[in-house]
N, C-alpha and C positions, 0 to 999 in steps of 0.2 A: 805785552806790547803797549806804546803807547806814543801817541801820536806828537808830535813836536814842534815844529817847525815848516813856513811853506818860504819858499824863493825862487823870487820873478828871474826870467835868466833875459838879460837886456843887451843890446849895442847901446844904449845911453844913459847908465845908470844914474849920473849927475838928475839928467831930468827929470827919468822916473822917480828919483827919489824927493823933487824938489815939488813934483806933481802931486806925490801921496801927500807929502808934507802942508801944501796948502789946505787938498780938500779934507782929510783927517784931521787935518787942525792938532797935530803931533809933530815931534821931535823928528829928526832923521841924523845922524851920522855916519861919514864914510866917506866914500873916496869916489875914484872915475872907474873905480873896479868892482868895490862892492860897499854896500850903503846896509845900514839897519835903519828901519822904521821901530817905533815906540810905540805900539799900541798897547793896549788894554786887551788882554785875554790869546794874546799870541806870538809869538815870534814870527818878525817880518822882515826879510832881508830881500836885498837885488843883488845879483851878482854878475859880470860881465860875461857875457858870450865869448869872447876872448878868454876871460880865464880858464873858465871852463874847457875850452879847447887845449891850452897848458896842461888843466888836470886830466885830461882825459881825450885826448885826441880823438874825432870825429863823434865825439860823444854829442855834438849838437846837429850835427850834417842833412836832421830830418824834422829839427826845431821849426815851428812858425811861431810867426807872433799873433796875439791874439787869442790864446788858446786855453786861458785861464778865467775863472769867475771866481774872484776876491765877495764874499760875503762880510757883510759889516752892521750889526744889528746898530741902532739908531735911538731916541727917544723919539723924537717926532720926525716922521716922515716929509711930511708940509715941510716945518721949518727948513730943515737939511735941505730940501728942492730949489725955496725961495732962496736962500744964501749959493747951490751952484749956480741958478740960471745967472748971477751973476758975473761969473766966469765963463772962460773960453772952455766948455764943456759939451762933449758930444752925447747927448742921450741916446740910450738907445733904446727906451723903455718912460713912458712919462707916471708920472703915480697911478696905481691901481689898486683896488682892493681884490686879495685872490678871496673866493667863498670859504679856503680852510683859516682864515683867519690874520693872513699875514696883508699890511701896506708894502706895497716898495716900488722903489724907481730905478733903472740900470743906467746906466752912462761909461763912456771907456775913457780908459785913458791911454797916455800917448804911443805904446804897442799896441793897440787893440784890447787887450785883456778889459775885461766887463766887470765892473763893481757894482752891486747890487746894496746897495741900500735899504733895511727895511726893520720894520718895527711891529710890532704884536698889537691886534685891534682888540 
């Protein structure tokens, strides 16, 4: 077995993708149904809640939003922070050091889903 790919299931894929693409500072392409992001060490797509419902009827009928924690290792934590607070960015987390060793900061974006941010002390 081996692990693959993760995908946001959105009503506004346009955004979400336009979202990842600023604070990732990465590529995105796609459409208003499904968008790929370009990151480094994964496969990242959004695909519309609508289609999904095409593919598979009622297969979302028990969906929320919000319900995901995108992890994204970092060089510097600081830095990363100073460059969102500059944007329209909801934190939900401000920098901290955990005792096992890890910085990081959460923040969501525009479904809710929590991106954590964080880098090795």
């Amino acid at each position: 077995m081996k692990f693959n790919s993760i995908c946001l299931i959105s009503d506004d894929v346009p955004s979400l993708a336009s979202f990842y693409q600023l604070v990732l500072q990465v590529k995105t392409e796609g459409d208003k149904e499904y968008a790929r992001v370009f990151i480094d060490g994964a496969d990242f797509s959004i695909f519309s809640r609508e289609g999904m419902e095409r593919m598979a009827p009622g297969s979302t009928s028990n969906f929320g939003s919000g319900s995901v924690v995108v992890e994204i290792q970092v060089d510097d934590i600081d830095v990363e922070y100073q460059r969102l607070e500059q944007m329209d960015i909801r934190f939900v987390k401000h920098p901290t050091t955990q005792e096992w060793g890890i910085r990081s900061f959460w923040f969501a974006d525009p479904d809710g889903n929590i991106i954590n941010f964080y880098a090795k002390v």
